[in-house]
N, C-alpha and C positions, 0 to 999 in steps of 0.2 A: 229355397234360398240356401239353407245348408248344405246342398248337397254342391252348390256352386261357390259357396263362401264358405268353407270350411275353417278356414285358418280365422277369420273374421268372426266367425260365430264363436269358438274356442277363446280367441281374446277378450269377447265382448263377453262371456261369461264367466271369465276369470278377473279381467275388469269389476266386475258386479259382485260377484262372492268376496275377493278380496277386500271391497272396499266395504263391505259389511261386517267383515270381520276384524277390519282396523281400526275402523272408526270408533273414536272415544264414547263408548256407550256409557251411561252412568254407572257406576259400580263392578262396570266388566274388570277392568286395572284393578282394582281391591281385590276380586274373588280372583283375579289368576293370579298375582300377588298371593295371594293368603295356600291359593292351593300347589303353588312354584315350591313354599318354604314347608309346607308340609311333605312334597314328594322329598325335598331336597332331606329333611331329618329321616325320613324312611330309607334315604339310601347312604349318608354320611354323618350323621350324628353320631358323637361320639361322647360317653361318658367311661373314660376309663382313668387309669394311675396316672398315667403318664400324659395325656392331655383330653381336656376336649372341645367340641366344635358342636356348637349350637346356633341357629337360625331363626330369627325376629324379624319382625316389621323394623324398620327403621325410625327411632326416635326423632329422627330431625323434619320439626315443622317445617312444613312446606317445600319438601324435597319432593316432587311427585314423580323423578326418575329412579334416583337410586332408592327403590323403596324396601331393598332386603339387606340387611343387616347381618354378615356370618362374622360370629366370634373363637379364634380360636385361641384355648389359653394352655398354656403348661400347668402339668399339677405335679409333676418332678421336685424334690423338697430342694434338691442342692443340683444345680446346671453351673457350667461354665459361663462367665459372666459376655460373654460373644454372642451368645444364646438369646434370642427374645422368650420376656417371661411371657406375653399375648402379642394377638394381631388382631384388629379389627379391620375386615372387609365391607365394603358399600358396592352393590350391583343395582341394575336396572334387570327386574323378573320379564317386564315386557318386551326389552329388545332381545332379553336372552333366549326367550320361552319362548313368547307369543305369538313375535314376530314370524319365526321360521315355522310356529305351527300350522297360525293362519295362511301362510303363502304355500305349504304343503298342504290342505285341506283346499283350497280354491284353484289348484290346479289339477287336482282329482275331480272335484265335481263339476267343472268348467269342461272336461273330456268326455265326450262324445260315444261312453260306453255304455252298454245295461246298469241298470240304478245296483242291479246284484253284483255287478263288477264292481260300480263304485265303492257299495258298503264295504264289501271284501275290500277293497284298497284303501277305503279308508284304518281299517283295525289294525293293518297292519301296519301300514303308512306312522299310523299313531304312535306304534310301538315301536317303530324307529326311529321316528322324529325324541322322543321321549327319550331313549338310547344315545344320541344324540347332543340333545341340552345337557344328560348327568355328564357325557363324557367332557363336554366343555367347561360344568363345573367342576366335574374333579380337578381337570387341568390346571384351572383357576385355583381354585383351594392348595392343591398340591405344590405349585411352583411357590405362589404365595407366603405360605407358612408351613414353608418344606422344615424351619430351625426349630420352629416351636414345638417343643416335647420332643428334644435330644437330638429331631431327624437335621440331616443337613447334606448339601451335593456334595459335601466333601470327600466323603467315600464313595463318588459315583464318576465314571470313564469322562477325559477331559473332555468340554464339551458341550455335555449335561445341560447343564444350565442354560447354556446359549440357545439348545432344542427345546426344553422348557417354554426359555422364553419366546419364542417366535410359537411354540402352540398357542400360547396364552395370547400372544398379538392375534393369530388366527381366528381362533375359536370365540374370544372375549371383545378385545380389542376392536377389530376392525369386525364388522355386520357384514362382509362376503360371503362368508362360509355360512350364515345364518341362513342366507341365499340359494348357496350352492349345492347345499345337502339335499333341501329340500328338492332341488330337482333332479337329485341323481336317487333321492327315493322313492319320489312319482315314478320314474320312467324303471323302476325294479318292480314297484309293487302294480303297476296298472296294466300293464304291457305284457304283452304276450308275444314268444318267439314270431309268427306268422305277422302280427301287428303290425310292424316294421316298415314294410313294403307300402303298405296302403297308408301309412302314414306319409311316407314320402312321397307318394302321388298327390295324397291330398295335399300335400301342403304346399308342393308344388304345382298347384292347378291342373292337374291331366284330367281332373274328373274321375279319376278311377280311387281315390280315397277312401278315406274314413267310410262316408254315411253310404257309400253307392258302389262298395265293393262285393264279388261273388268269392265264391272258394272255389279251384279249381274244379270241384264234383259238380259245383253249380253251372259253372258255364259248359263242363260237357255235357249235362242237361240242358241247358239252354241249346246248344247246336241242335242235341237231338229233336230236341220239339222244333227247332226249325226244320230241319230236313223231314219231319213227319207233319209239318204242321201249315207247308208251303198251299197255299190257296189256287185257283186258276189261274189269278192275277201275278201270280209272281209276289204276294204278300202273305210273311210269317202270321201265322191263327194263335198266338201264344202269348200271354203276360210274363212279365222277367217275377223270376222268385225274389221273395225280401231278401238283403243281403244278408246272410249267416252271422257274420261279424260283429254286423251292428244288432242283431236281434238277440241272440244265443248269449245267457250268463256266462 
């Protein structure tokens, strides 16, 4: 059946992972929540003179979206009164995090490769998708509470600020890019230069895809065993070898 539904078996598998990975599970939101604001102080916490930025749960009952909470304050004793003394930020961990995690994990294991390709695509997959989320929070923190602790676009080329802001639309704002990443980091991390070809066969129905492709050394193999293996009747004596592709980590 795969080898004739290829594209159908890939969706219906990414279908099924995806949708186990979305799904409100009990306490899933809490613990990636809890572990969003952890990574998020490992890589931007800041306690110094001049300001800092610290990450919480969200105090407010019953907000079950915006559930992270970044505070960043001045600790400058005398600023310009233009100047904000804090800012408080409210994110949602799961559409920023979870969302583009989940949709890059279930289109890696939904693909049609060795489970040893997968894992390798998974680890790394992880560590860019992860690369990824900090870069959209920095984004976010940055344009945000660029004034707070002295900083401000005013010594930055005209402009500035209008790029800022259209990252922070990108990145934060609108869930495209949440989307988008994720599959320009499956098709880095899982994919291999030769892939290519037999990808577009299969996906295009010629049957020569994904599950039922040879490598060129296989099919001059294959001729040879036919031309060695031709019977009286005019019928090849020979089984087709596994496909390399789909077998080989």
């Amino acid at each position: 059946m795969w080898r004739r539904k290829p594209l159908v078996r890939f969706l219906g598998g990414f279908a099924l992972w995806y949708g186990l990975f979305i799904l409100p599970w009990s306490g899933l939101a809490v613990a990636y929540g809890r572990y969003f604001r952890c990574l998020a102080r490992q890589a931007f916490a800041e306690d110094g003179d001049r300001r800092s930025v610290t990450f919480e749960a969200s105090p407010i009952e019953g907000t079950h979206s915006l559930d992270t909470r970044i505070v960043v304050a001045n600790r400058e004793p005398a600023v310009p009164a233009a100047l904000h003394q804090a800012k408080i930020l409210d994110l949602d961990s799961r559409a920023i995090g979870w969302v583009p995690t989940a949709f890059l994990l279930a289109l890696i294991l939904a693909t049609p490769i060795p489970w040893r390709r997968r894992c390798v695509a998974v680890f790394w997959g992880g560590l860019a998708i992860h690369l990824f989320v900090l870069l959209a929070l920095a984004m976010y923190i940055f344009n945000e509470t660029g004034q707070v602790g002295g900083l401000s676009f005013d010594a930055w080329p005209a402009g500035a600020k209008v790029i800022a802001d259209g990252l922070e639309e990108t990145l934060i704002t609108q869930m495209g890019a949440g989307f988008v990443a994720p599959v320009a980091i499956w098709i880095a991390v899982t994919f291999r230069s030769n892939d290519v070809k037999f990808l577009v066969d299969a996906f295009s129905g010629s049957g020569h895809g994904i599950g039922n492709h040879a490598s060129s050394e296989s099919d001059r193999l294959a001729l040879h065993r036919i031309s060695r293996g031709m019977g009286s009747g005019g019928q090849a004596a020979f089984r087709p070898a596994t496909p390399r592709w789909f077998s080989e980590p």
